[in-house]
C-alpha positions in Angstrom: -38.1 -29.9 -37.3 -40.3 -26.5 -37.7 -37.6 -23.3 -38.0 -39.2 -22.1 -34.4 -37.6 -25.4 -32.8 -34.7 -25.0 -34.9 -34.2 -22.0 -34.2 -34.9 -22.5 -30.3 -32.6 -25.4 -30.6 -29.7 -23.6 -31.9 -30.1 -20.6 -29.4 -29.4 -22.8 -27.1 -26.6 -24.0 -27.6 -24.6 -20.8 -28.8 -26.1 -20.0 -25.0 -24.3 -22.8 -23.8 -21.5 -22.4 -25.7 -21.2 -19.4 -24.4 -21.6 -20.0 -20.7 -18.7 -22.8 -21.3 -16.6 -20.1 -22.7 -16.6 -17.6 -20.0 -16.4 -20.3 -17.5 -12.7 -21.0 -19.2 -12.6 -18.0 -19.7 -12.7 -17.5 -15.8 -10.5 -19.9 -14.9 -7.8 -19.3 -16.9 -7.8 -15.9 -15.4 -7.8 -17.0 -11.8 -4.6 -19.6 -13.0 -3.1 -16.0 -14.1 -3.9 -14.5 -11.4 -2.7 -17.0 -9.4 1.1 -17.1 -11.2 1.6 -13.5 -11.7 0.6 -12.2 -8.2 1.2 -15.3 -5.9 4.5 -14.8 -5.5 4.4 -11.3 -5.5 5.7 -10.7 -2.1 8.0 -14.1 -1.6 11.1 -12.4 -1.7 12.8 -11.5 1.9 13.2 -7.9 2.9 16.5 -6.7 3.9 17.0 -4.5 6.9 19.9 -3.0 8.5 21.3 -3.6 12.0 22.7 -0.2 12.5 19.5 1.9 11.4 15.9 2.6 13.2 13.3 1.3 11.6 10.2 3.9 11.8 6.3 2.5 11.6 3.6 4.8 11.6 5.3 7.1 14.3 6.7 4.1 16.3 10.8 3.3 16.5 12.7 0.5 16.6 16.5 -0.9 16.5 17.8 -3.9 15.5 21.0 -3.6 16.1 22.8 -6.3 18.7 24.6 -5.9 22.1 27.5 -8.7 20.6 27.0 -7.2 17.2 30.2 -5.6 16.1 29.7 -5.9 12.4 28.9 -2.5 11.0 27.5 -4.3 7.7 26.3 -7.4 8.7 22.9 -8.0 7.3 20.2 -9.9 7.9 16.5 -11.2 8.0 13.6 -10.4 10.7 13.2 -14.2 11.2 16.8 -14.0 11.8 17.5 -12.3 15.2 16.5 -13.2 18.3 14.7 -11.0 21.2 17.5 -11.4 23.7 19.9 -10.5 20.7 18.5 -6.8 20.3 18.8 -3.4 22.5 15.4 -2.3 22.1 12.3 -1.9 19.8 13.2 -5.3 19.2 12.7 -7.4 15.9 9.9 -9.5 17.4 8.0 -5.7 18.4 8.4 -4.8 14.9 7.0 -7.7 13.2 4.0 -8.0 15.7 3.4 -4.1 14.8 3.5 -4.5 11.1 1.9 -7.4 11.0 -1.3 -6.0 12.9 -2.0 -3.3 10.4 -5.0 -4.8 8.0 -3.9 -5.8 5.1 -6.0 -5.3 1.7 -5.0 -7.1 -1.4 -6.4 -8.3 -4.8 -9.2 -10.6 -4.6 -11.1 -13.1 -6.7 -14.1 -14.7 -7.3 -16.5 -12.3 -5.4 -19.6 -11.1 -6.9 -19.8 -8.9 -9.7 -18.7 -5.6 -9.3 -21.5 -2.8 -10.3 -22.1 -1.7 -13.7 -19.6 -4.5 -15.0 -18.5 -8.3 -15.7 -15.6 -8.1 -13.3 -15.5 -10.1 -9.9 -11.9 -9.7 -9.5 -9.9 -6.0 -9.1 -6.4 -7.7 -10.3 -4.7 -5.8 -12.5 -6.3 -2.5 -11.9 -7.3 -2.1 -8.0 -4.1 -1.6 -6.4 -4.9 2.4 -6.0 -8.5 1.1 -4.1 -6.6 -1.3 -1.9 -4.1 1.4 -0.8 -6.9 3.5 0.3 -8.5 0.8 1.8 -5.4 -0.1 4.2 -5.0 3.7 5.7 -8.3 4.2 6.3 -8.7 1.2 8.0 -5.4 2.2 9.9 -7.4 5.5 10.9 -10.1 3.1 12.1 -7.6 0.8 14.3 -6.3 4.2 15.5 -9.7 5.4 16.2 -11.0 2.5 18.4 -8.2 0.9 19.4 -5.3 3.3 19.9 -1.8 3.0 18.2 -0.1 0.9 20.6 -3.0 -2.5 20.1 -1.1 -5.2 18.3 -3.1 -8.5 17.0 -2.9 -11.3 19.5 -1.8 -13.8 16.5 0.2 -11.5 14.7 3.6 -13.5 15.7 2.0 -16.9 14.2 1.7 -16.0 10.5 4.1 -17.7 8.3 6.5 -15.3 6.0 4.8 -15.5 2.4 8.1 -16.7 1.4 7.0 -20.6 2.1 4.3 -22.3 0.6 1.9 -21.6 3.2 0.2 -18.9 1.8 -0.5 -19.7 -1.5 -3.4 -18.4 -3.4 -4.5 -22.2 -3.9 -3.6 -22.8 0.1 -6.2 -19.2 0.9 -9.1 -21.3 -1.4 -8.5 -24.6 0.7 -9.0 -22.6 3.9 -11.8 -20.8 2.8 -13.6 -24.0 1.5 -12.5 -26.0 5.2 -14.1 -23.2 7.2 -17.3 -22.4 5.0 -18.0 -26.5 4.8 -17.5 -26.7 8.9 -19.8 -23.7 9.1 -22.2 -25.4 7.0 -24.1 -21.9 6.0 -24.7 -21.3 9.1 -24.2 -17.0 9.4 -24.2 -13.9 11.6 -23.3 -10.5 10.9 -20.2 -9.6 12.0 -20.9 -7.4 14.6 -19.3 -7.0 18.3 -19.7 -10.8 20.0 -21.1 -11.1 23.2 -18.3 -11.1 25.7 -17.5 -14.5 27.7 -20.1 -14.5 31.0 -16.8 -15.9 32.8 -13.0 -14.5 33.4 -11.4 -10.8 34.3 -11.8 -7.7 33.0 -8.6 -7.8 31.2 -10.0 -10.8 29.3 -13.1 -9.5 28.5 -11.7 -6.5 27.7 -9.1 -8.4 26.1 -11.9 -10.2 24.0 -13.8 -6.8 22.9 -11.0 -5.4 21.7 -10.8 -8.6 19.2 -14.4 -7.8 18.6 -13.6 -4.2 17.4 -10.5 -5.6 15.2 -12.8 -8.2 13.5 -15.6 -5.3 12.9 -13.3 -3.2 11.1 -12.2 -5.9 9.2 -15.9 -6.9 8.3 -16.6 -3.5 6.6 -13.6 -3.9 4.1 -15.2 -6.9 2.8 -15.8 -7.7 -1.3 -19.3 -8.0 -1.0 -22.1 -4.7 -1.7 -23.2 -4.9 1.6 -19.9 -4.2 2.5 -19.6 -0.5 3.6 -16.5 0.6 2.6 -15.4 -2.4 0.2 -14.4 -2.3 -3.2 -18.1 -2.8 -4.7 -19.0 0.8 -2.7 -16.0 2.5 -3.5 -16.8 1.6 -7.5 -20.4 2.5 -7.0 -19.4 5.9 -5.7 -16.4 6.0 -7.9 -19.5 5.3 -11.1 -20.9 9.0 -10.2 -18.0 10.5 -11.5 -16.8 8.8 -14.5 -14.7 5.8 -13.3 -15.6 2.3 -13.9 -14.2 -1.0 -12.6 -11.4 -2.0 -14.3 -10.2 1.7 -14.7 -6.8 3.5 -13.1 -7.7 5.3 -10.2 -4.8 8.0 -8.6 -4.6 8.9 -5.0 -6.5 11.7 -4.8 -9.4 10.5 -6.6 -9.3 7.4 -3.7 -9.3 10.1 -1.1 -12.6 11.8 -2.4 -14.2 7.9 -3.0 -13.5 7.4 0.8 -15.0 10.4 2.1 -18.2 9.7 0.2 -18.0 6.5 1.3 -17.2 7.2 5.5 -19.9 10.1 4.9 -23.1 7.8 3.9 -21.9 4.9 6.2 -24.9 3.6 8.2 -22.8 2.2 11.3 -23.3 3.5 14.0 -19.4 3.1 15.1 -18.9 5.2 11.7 -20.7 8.2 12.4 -18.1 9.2 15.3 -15.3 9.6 12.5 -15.4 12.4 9.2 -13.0 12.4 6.6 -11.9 15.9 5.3 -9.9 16.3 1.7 -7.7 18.9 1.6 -8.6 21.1 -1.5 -5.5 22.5 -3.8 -2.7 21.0 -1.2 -4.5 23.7 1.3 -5.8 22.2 4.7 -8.5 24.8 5.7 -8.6 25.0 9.9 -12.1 26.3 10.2 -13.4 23.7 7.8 -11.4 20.7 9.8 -12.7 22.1 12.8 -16.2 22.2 11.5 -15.5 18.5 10.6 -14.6 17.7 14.2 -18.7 19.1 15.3 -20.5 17.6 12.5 -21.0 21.2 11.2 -19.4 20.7 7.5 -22.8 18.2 6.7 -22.8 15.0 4.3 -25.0 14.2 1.5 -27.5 12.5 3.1 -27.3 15.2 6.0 -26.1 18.2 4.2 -26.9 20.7 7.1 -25.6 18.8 9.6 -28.3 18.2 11.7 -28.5 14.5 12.3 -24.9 13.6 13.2 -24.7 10.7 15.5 -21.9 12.3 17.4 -21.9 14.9 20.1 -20.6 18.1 19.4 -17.1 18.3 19.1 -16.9 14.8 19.4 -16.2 13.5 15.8 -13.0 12.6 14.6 -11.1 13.5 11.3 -9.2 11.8 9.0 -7.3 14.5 7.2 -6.3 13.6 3.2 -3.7 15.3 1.8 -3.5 14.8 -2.4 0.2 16.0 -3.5 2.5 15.9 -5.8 6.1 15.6 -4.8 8.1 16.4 -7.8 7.2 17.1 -11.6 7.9 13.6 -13.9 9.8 12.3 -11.2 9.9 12.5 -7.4 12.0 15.4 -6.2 14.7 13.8 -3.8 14.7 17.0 -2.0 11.1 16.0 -0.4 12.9 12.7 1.2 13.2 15.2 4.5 9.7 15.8 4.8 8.6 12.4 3.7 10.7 10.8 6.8 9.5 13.4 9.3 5.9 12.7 8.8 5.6 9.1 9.0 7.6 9.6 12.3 4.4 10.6 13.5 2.2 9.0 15.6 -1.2 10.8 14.1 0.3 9.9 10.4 -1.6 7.2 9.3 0.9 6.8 6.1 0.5 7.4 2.4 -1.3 6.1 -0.3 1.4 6.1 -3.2 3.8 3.9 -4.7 5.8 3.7 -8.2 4.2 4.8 -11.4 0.8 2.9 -12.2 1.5 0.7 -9.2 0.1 1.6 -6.1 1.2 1.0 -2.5 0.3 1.8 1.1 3.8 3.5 2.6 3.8 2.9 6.5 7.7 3.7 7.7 11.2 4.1 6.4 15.1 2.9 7.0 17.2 5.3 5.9 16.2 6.5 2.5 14.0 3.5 1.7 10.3 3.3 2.4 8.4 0.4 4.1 5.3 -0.6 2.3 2.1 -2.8 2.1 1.8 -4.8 -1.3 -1.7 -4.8 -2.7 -0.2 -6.9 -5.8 -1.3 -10.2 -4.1 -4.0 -12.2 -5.7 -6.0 -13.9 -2.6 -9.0 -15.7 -2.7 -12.9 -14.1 -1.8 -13.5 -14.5 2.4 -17.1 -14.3 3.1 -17.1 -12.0 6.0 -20.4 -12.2 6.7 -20.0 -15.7 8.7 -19.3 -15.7 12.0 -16.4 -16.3 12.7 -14.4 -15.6 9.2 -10.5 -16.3 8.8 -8.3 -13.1 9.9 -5.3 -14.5 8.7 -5.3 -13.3 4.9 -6.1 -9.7 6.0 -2.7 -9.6 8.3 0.6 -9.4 6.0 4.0 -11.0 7.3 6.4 -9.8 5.1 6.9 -6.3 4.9 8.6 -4.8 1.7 10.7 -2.0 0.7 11.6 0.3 -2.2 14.1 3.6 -2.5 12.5 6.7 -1.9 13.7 8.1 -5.8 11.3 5.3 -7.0 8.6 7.0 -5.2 5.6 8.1 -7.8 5.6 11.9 -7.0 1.6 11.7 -6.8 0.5 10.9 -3.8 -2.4 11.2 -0.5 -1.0 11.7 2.3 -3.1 10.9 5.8 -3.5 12.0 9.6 -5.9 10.9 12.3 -7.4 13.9 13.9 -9.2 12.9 17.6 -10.3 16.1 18.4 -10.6 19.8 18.0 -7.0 20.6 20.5 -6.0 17.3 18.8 -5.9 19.1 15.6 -4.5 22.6 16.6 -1.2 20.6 17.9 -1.2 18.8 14.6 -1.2 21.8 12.3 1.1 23.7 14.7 3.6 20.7 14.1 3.3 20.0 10.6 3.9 23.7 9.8 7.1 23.5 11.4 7.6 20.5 9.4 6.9 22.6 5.9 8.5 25.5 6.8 10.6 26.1 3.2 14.5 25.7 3.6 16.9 26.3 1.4 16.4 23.2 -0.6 12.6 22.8 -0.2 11.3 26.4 -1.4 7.5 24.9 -2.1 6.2 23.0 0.9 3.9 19.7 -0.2 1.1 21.2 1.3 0.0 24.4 3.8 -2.4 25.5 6.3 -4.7 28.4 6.3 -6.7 30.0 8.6 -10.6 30.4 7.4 -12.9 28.3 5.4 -11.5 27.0 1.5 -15.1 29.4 0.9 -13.5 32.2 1.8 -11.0 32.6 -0.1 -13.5 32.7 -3.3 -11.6 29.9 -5.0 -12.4 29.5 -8.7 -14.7 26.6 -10.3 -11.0 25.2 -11.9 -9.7 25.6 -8.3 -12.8 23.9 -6.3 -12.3 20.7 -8.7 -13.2 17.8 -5.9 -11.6 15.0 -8.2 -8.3 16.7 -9.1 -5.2 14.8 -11.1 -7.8 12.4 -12.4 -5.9 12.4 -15.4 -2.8 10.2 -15.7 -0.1 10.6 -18.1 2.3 8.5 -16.1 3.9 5.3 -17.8 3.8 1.8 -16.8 6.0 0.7 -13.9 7.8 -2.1 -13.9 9.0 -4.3 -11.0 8.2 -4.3 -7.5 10.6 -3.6 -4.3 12.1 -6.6 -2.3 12.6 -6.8 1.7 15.3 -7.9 4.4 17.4 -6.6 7.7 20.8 -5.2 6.7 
């Protein structure tokens, strides 16, 4: 054999050799993934009788008309709806259960300017993000009070049913009845037959799948986790690397702002800039005045005037090393709010998506469950991995002090109550001296802030250590 064929011959198979080894390689990451996030959220939640529960600015009580137990304790599957005085357990689980729920994934396509097509390990922060803006979006088209219509039939992820391995099988059922057959997942047409409350019954199902559609892991996906890398690429973070809550919130403005829906050009997000919310420049949000970079005059909004909504992101910190107890106050008060749309936070280096509290523990959303890719692009994809049954919970003194913090904004007057609220909220007492965050009248322009002071991706360095474990969740 010449040295050319040789040569060819042996290229080959180190080529091949290689191929085999990142396909173990592969697998033996998604068996990983599979043990050390499956069971991530398995463990019941304990709640107590005696207590409201708060969700996103909703109440509710659990407590019994026969229960005269002042510590009895139990589990939401455990009481009954004719058991409770009101808010009942059922009304709680159908409300948490229709928030959108955005996890770790696997086996998507590669992630830009990397190897990766997985985000376990290091995504969480994303994720988090991910779920309250999608919030803002329910909020936005659907009102606070929609609840899914299958929320009530998900199984607790404390039974085998949903499994990473059980998610692929699904998956794999669907796609082979599908048989490649896809649509985008836009609005259906609504049924030619029935009421209007069905039809608009059936829309409203449209809107929820929608949203759902543009948090999926695919590029085309406009607010997924392969645009949110891209954008995160243009200043310095890669896949695979730590992102904090405040460098999320800038990622999803970026991302909202060069959205090409249609639906998405009625909603802005604005970033609070040194924990100062600045009216004039929410307000300019709210007409379309403040510009994007595709549109930086803000010209060529596709809202009328006046008409756009805000998301409002809030990057704090809530203590030095540790999270100051003295905050607890304030943290309770605004997720009693209707227009909160929660907090991207968590414990050090592991990021969750707060939504409520029980006395002085919060109520999360768990990113750290490994679930298999969903195509969302077919028509009709499974909804039931994007819906979490089990809620979890965690003390407040756990609490990573760095943290966004989020409110929906419908309109100009919309905002003027908000701001007139939340400053009542931060008024400094005799324990809270600093507030988390203030309002000023004016544009952040005026006020001739100083390049260190106009950083747009602030705290993007992390000193904090590794955390640990992760909270557990039942009713008490």
């Amino acid at each position: 054999m010449c040295c050319d064929g040789f040569c060819s011959v042996a290229y080959k198979m180190e080529t091949k050799g290689t191929d085999e080894v990142e396909k173990l390689k592969s697998k033996f990451m998604s068996a990983w993934h599979n043990v050390k996030y499956s069971w991530a959220l398995k463990s019941k939640t304990a709640f107590s009788r005696n207590s409201p529960v708060f969700l996103l600015g909703k109440c509710y009580h659990f407590k019994a008309l026969d229960d005269e137990s002042p510590t009895e304790s139990c589990t939401a599957e455990t009481l009954d709806d004719d058991d409770v005085v009101t808010g009942n357990v059922d009304g709680f689980r159908r409300d948490f259960t229709s928030r959108i729920w955005l996890t770790y994934r696997e086996e998507f396509p590669v992630l830009p300017g990397s190897t990766l097509n997985s985000d376990c390990g290091w995504g969480c922060t994303l994720r988090a993000g991910q779920m309250i803006l999608a919030q803002a979006l329910l909020l936005h088209t659907l009102g606070r009070d929609w609840t899914w219509s299958e929320a009530l039939t998900l199984e607790p992820l404390d039974t085998e049913t949903w499994t990473s391995s059980a998610a692929r099988r699904l998956v794999a059922t669907l796609e082979a009845s599908i048989q490649g057959e896809r649509a985008q997942a836009t609005q259906p047409l609504c049924p030619a037959q029935g009421g209007a409350e069905e039809a608009d019954s059936y829309l409203r199902e449209a809107y929820h799948r929608t949203i759902v559609s543009w948090f999926g892991d695919e590029p085309s996906a406009q607010l997924g986790i392969h645009r949110l890398v891209q954008l995160g690429m243009t200043s310095g973070k890669r896949a695979g690397d730590w992102y904090g809550p405040a460098v999320v919130a800038h990622i999803l403005r970026k991302a909202v702002d060069e959205a090409v829906d249609a639906m998405l050009k009625g909603i802005s997000i604005y970033v609070a800039q040194d924990c100062t919310v600045y009216s004039a420049d929410v307000i300019d949000s709210h007409s379309g005045r403040m510009g994007s970079h595709s549109d930086p005059q803000g010209l060529n909004c596709g809202a009328a005037p006046d008409s756009r909504a805000v998301i409002i992101l809030i990057p704090v910190r809530l203590g030095g090393e540790k999270i100051n107890p003295e905050y607890l106050s304030f943290v309770k008060s605004i997720l009693s709010l209707e227009y909160c749309i929660g907090i991207i936070g968590g414990k050090p280096k592991q990021a969750y998506y707060f939504v409520g509290f029980q006395d002085d523990s919060l109520i999360y959303m768990d990113p750290h469950y490994c679930q298999s890719f969903v195509d969302v692009s077919t028509s009709d994809f499974p909804l039931q991995s994007f819906h979490c049954p089990s809620p979890k919970k965690m003390p407040f003194s756990k609490m990573d002090p760095s943290c966004t913090i989020g409110f929906y904004s419908k309109s100009v007057e919309h905002y003027e109550r908000i701001s007139n609220e939340l400053s009542k909220i931060l008024q400094p007492s005799a324990k809270e001296k600093y507030p988390a965050f203030t309002f000023m009248k004016g544009h952040g322009k005026d006020y001739e802030l100083s390049i260190a002071e106009k950083r747009e991706w602030p705290f993007i360095r992390d000193t904090r250590r590794a955390g640990t474990t992760s909270g557990d969740f039942v009713l008490l």
